[in-house]
N, C-alpha and C positions, 0 to 999 in steps of 0.2 A: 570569409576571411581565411587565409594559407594559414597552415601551421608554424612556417618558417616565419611567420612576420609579428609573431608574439614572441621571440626572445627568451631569454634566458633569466632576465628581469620582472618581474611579479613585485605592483605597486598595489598596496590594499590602501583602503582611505583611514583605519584604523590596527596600530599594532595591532600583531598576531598574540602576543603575550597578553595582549589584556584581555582578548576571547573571550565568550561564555556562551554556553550552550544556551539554545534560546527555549522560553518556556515550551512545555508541552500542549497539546491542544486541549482544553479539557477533560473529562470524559464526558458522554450523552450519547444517546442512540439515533439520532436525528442528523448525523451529518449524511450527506450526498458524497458520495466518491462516481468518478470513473475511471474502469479500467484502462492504464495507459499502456500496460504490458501484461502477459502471462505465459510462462515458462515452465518446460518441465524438468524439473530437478530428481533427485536423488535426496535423501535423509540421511546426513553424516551419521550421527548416532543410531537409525533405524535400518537405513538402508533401500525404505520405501517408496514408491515413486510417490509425488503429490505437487499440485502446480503451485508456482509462488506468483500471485497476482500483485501488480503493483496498482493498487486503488491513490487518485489524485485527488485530492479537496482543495477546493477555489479559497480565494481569499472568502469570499462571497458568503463561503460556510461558515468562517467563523464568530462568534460571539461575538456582538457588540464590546463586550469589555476587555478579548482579546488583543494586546499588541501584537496588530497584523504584519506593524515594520518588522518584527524578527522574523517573519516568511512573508516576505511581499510578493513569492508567485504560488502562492501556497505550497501546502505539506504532499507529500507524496507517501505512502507506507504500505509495507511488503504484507501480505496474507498468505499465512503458509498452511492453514487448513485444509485446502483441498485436497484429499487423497486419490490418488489415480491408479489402484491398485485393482486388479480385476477380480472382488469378490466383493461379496453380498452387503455388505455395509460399508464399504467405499465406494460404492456403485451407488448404494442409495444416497450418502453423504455427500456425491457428486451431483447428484441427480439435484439434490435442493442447491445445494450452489447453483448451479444451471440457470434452474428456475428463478431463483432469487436474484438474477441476474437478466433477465428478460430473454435468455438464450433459449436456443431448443434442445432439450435435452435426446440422444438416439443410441445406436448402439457406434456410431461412429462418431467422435468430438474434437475441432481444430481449435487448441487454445489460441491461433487466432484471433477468429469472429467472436473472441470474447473481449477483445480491447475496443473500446467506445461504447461500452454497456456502462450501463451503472446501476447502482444499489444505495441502500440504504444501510449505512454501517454502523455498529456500535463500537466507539473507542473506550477502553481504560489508558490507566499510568502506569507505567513499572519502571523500576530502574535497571539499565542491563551495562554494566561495566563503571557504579558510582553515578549515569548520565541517566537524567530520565527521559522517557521517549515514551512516544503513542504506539497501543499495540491493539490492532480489530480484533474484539472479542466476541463480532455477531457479525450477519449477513442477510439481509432483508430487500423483500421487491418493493420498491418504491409505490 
């Protein structure tokens, strides 16, 4: 579809004011992600390199008692643990990422050949601006 052929008019099927953030996913250690992206950033407040991986979970993953209507293509969520720093404990930090990831770990790594891997993630809750959201708080080889 062109750009030009969506308009300047945006029809939703339910007001915008009535919105609400849709629940979070639970937390548990058991969900499946793959990676759909991984980038190397910068750390606003640090300054340090580290990749921000976007891990994907299907509907599929979620809990039977989930309403999966408030993500019906599933959830996607950022992992910004990965350090890419080139010393001895972000090297090794990276090195289990890698691994936990079915990757090969070397002394050379294209974040790449890391999107269509997948892991086993563990999610909590937090709230980041009043909103709550899901936030990976582990990284595991399936």
């Amino acid at each position: 579809m062109d750009n030009e052929e969506l308009g300047s008019i945006i029809e939703y099927s339910e007001d915008l004011a009535d919105a609400e953030a849709p629940e979070p996913l639970p937390p548990g250690d058991n969900y499946e992600g793959q990676i759909t992206k991984a980038e190397a950033k910068y750390s606003v407040t640090s300054g340090k390199k580290y990749a921000a991986v976007t891990f994907h979970i299907s509907v599929e993953q979620f809990p039977a008692d989930y309403p999966s209507d408030q993500n019906p293509d599933g959830v996607s969520i950022i992992y910004r643990m990965v350090p890419l720093e080139d010393n001895a404990r972000a090297r090794f930090q990276c090195k289990r990422f890698v691994l936990a990831i079915g990757a090969q770990p070397g002394k050379r790594i294209d974040l790449n050949d890391w999107v269509g891997q997948s892991a086993r993630i563990g999610i909590q809750n937090e709230e980041y601006e009043g909103i709550p959201r899901e936030i990976i708080t582990k990284v595991q080889m399936i």
